[in-house]
Kinemage of the C-alpha trace (Angstrom):
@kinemage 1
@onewidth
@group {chain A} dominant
@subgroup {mainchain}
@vectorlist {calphas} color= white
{ca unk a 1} P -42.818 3.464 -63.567
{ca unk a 2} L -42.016 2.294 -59.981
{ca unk a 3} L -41.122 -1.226 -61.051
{ca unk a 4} L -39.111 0.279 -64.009
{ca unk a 5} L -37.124 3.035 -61.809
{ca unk a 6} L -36.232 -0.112 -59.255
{ca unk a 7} L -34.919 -2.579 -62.171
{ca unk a 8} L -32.491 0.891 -62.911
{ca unk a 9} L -31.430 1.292 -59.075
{ca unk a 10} L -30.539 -2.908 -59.613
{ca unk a 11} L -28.369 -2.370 -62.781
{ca unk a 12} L -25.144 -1.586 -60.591
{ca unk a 13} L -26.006 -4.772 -58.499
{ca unk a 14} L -26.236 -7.040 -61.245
{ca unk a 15} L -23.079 -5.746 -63.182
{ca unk a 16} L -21.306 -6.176 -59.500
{ca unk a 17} L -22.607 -9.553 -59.847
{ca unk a 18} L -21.305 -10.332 -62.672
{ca unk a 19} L -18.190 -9.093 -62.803
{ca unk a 20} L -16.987 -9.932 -59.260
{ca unk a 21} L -18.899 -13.326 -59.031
{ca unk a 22} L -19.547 -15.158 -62.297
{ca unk a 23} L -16.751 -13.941 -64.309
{ca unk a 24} L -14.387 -15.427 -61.725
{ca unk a 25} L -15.803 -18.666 -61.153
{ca unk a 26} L -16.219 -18.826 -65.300
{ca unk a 27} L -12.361 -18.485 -65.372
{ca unk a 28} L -11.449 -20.519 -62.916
{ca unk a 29} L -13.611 -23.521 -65.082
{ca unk a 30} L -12.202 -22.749 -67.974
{ca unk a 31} L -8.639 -22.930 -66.200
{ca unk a 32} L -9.713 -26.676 -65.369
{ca unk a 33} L -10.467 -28.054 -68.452
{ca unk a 34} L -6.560 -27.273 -69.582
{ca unk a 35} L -3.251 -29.146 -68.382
{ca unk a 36} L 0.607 -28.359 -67.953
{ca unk a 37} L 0.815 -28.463 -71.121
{ca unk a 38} L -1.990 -26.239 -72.157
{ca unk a 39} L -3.588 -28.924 -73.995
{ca unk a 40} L -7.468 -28.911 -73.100
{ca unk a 41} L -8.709 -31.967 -70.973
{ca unk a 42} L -10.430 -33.445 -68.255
{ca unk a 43} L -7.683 -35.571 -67.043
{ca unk a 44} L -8.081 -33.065 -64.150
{ca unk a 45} L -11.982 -33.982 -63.021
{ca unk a 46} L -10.504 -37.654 -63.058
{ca unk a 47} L -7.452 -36.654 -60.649
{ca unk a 48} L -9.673 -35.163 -57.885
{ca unk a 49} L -11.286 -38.427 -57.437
{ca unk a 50} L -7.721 -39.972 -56.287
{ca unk a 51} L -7.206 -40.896 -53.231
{ca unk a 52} L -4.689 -38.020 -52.766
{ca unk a 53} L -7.165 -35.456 -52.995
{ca unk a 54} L -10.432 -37.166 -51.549
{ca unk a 55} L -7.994 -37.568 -48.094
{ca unk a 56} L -7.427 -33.487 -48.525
{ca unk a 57} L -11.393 -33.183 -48.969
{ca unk a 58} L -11.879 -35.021 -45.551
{ca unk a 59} L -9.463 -33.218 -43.825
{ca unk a 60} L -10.701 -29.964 -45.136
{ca unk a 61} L -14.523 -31.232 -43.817
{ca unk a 62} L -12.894 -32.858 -40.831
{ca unk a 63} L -11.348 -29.278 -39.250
{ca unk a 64} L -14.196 -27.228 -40.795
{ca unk a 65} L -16.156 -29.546 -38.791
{ca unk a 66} L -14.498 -28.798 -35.531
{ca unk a 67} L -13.764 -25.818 -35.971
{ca unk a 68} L -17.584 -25.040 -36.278
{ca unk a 69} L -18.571 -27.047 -33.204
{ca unk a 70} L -16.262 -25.468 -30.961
{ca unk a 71} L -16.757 -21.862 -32.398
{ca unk a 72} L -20.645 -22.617 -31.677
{ca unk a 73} L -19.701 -24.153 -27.943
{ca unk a 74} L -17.856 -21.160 -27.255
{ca unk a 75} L -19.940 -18.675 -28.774
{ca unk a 76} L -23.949 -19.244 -27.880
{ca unk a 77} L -22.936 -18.925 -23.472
{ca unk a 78} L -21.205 -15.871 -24.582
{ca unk a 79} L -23.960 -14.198 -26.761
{ca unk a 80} L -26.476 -15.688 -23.914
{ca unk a 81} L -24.061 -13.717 -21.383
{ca unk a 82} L -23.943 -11.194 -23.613
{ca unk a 83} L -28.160 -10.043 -24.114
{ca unk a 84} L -28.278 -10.184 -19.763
{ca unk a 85} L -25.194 -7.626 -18.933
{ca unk a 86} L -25.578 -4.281 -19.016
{ca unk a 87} L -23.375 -1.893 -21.809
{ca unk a 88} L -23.799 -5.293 -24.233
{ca unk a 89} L -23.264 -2.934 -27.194
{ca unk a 90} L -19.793 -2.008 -25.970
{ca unk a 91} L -19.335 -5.738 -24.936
{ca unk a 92} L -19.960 -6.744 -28.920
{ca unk a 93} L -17.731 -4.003 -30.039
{ca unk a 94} L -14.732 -5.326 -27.854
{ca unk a 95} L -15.773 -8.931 -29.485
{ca unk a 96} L -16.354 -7.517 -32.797
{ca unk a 97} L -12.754 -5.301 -32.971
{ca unk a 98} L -10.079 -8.261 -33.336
{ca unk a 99} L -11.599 -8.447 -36.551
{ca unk a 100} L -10.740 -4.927 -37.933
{ca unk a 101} L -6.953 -6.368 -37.288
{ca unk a 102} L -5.150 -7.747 -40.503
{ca unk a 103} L -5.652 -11.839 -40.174
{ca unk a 104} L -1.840 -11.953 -41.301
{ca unk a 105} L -0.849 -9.726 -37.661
{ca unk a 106} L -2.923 -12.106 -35.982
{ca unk a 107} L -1.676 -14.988 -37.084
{ca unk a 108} L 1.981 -14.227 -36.867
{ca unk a 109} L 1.200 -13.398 -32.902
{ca unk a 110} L -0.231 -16.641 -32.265
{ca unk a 111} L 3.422 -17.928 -33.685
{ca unk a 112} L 5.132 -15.765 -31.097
{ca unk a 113} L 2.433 -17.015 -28.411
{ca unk a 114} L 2.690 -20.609 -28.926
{ca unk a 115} L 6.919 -20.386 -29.983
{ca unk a 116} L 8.980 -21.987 -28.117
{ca unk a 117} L 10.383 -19.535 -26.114
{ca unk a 118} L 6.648 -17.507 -25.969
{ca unk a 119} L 4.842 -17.211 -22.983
{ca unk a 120} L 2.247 -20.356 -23.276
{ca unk a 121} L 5.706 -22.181 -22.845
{ca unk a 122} L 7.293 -19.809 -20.113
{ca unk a 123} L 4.169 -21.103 -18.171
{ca unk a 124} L 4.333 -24.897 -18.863
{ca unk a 125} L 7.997 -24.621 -17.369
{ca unk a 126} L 7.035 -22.004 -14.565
{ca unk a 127} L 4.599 -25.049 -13.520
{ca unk a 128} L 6.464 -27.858 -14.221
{ca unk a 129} L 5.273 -28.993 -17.342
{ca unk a 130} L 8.590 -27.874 -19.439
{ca unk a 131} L 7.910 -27.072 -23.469
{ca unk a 132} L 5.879 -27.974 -25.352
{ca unk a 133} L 5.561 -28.601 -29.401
{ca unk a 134} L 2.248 -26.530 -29.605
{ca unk a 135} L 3.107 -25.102 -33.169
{ca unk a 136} L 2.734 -27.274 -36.123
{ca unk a 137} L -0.065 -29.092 -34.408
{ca unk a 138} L -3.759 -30.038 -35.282
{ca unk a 139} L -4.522 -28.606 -31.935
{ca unk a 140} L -2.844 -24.843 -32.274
{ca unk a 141} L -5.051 -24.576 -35.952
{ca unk a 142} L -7.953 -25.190 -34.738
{ca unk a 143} L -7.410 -23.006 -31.699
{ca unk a 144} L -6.297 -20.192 -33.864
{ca unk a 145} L -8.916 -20.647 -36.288
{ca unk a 146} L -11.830 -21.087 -33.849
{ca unk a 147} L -10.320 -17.566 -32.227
{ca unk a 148} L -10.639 -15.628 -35.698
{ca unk a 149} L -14.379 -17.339 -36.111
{ca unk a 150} L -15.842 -16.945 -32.790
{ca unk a 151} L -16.842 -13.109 -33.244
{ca unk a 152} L -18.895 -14.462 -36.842
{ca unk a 153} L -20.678 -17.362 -34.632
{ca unk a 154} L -21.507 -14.660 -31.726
{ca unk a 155} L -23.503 -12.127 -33.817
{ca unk a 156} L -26.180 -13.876 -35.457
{ca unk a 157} L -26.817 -16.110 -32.342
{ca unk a 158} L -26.827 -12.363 -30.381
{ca unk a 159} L -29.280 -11.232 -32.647
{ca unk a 160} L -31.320 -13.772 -32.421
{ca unk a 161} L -31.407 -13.796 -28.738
{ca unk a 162} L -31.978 -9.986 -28.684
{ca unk a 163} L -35.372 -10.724 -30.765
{ca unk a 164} L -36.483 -13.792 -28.157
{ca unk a 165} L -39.674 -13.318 -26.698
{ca unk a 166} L -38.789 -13.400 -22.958
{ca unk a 167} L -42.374 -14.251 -21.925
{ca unk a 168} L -41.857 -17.558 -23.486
{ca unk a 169} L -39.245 -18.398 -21.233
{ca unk a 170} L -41.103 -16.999 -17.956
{ca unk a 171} L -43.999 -18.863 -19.345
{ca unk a 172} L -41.792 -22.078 -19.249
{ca unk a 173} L -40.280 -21.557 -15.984
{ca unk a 174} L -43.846 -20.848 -14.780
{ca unk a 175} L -44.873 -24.668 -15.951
{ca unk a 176} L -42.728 -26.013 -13.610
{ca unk a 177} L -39.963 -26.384 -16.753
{ca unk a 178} L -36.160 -26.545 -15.543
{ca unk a 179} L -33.158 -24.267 -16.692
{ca unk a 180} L -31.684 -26.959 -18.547
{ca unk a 181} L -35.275 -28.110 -19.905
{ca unk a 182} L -36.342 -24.011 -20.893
{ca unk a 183} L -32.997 -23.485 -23.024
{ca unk a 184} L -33.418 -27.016 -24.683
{ca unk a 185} L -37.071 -27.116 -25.460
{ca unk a 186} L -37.368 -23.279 -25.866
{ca unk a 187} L -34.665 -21.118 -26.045
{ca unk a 188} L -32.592 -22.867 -28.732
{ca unk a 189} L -35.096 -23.995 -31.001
{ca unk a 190} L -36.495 -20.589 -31.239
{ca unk a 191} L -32.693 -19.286 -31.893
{ca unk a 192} L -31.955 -21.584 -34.371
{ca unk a 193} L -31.808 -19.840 -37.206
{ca unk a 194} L -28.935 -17.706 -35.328
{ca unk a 195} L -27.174 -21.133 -34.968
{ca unk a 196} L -27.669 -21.708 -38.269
{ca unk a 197} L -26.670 -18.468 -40.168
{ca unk a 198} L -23.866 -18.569 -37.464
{ca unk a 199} L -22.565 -22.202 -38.856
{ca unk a 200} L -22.889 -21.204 -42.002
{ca unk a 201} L -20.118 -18.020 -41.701
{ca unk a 202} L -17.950 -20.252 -40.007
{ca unk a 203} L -17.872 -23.478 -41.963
{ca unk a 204} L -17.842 -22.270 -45.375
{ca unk a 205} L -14.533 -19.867 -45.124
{ca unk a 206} L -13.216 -22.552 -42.391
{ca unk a 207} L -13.173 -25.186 -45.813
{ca unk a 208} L -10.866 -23.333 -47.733
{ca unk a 209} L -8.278 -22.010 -44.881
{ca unk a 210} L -5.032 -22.141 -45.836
{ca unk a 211} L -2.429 -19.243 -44.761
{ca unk a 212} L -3.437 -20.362 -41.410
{ca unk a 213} L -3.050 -24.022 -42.203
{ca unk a 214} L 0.317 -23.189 -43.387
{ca unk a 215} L 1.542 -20.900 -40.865
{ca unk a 216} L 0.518 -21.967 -37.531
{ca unk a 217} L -0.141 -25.951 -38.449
{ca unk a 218} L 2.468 -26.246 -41.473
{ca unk a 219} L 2.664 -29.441 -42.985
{ca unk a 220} L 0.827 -31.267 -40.274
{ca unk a 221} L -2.872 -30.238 -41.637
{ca unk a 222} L -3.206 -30.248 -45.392
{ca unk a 223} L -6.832 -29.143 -46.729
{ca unk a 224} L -8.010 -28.201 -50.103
{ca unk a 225} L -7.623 -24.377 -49.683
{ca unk a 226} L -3.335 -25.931 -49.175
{ca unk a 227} L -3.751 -27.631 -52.531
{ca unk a 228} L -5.241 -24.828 -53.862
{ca unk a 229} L -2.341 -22.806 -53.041
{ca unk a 230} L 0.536 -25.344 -53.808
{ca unk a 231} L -0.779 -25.799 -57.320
{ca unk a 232} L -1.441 -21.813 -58.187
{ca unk a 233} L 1.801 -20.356 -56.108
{ca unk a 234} L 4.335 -24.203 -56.322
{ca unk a 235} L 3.761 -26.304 -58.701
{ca unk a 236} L 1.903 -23.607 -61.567
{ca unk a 237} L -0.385 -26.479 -62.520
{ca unk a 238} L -3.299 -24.078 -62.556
{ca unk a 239} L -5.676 -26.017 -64.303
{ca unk a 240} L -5.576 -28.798 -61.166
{ca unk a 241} L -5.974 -26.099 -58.827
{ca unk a 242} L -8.907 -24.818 -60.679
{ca unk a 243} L -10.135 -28.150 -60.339
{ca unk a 244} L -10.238 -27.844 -56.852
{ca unk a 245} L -11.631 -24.727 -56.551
{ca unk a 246} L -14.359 -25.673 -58.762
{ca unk a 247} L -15.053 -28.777 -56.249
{ca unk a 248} L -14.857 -26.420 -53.303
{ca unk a 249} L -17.232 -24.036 -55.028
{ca unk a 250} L -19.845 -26.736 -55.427
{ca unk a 251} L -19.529 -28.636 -52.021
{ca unk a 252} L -20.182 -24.405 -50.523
{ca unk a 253} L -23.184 -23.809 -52.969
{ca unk a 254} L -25.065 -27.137 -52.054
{ca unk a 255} L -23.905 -26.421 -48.198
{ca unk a 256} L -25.403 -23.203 -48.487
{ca unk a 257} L -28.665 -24.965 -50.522
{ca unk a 258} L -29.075 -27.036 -47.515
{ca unk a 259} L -28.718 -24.658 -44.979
{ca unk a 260} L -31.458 -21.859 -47.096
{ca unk a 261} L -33.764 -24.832 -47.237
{ca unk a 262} L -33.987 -25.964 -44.119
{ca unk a 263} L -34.314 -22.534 -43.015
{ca unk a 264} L -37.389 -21.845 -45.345
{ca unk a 265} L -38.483 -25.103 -43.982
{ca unk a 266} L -38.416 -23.599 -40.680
{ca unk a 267} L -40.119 -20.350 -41.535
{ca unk a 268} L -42.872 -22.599 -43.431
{ca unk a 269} L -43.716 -24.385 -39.668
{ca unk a 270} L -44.017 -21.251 -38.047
């Protein structure tokens, strides 16, 4: 009766499922399979592999790649800052709450901030500098991007710090270990999995980024989440953009394969 009362409580959770995650990706495959024209074929599965859209695919890895590296450079010395000062739950919250704001505000203020006449520019020429072309750039998306991310990096590796045995670490020190030699032989291995569930919430969405792509780098930075859009909201070739997003579904399952693997593999050691 127990195992039959818990299958009922999983009913909602499966038709959630289905509705809100198969059904969708169904549709968008059987959007790829058709042409402008209507006409069903899989002219579109041969297109990807142009060199056209594998260039889009390395960008897209390319700035999910940095962006992910310098979210995680960023984020681990502030969670590690973050478990040793006192009120850290009202430290996360002030981390956590740019998130509750709409992505589209915060976007739009980064324009203002980096504009020509905002006040990253006021400063260049109050030093000297005089302005600057900071919009449009590879370096003011991945700024703005690794600014939205950073609060998704800092939780997990928080948690994860929050649940480190500290005795491990005095136990180090106590060997005669170093600082540098304690966080590298001991502290990080035994917070990878924060790293790692980290990465994960930052380089999956980061692939697919593309109001960001469009608004703060424009033209300059085109990934496949900017073909995506071009082909559903431009051009209204909807069966190549389903193509895409079929390819960007995969490469994100078998990214998230790896990742749960490894993981296990981890757990499996200890």
């Amino acid at each position: 009766m127990n195992n039959k009362g818990r299958s009922y409580y999983l009913i909602p959770y499966y038709l959630w499922i289905a509705l809100f995650v198969i059904a969708p990706v169904l549709l968008v495959i059987y959007y790829s399979l058709f042409d402008l024209d209507g006409n069903l074929t899989l002219d579109n599965y041969a297109n990807f592999f142009t060199p056209v859209y594998m260039k889009m695919m390395l960008n897209s890895f390319w700035y999910a790649f940095l962006i992910t590296a310098f979210s995680l450079l960023v984020a681990y010395p502030a969670a590690y800052l973050l478990t040793r000062t006192k009120h850290k739950q009202l430290w996360l919250l002030l981390i956590i709450l740019p998130t509750w704001i709409n992505l589209l505000l915060k976007t739009y203020a980064f324009i203002g901030i980096f504009g020509t006449f905002g006040p990253v520019n006021s400063l260049f020429d109050v030093l000297g500098i005089g302005e600057q072309q900071i919009l449009f750039t590879g370096f003011s998306f991945v700024f703005v991007s690794v600014y939205i991310f950073i609060p998704f990096m800092i939780l997990p590796i928080f948690s994860a710090l929050e649940e480190l045995n500290l005795s491990l670490v005095d136990a180090a020190r106590d060997l005669g270990a170093s600082g540098w030699t304690t966080f590298r032989r001991v502290i990080f291995p035994l917070t990878i999995s924060g790293v790692r569930s980290g990465c994960m919430a930052v380089f999956i969405p980061a692939l697919s980024l593309f109001m960001i792509t469009r608004l703060i780098a424009g033209n300059r930075v085109i990934t496949l989440g900017t073909a995506i859009e071009q082909h559903f909201l431009v051009t209204q070739d909807w069966g190549m953009g389903s193509t895409v997003a079929v390819f960007l579904i995969v490469i994100m399952a078998l990214f998230m394969l790896l990742t749960g693997s490894s993981r296990r593999g981890v757990r499996h050691e200890k």
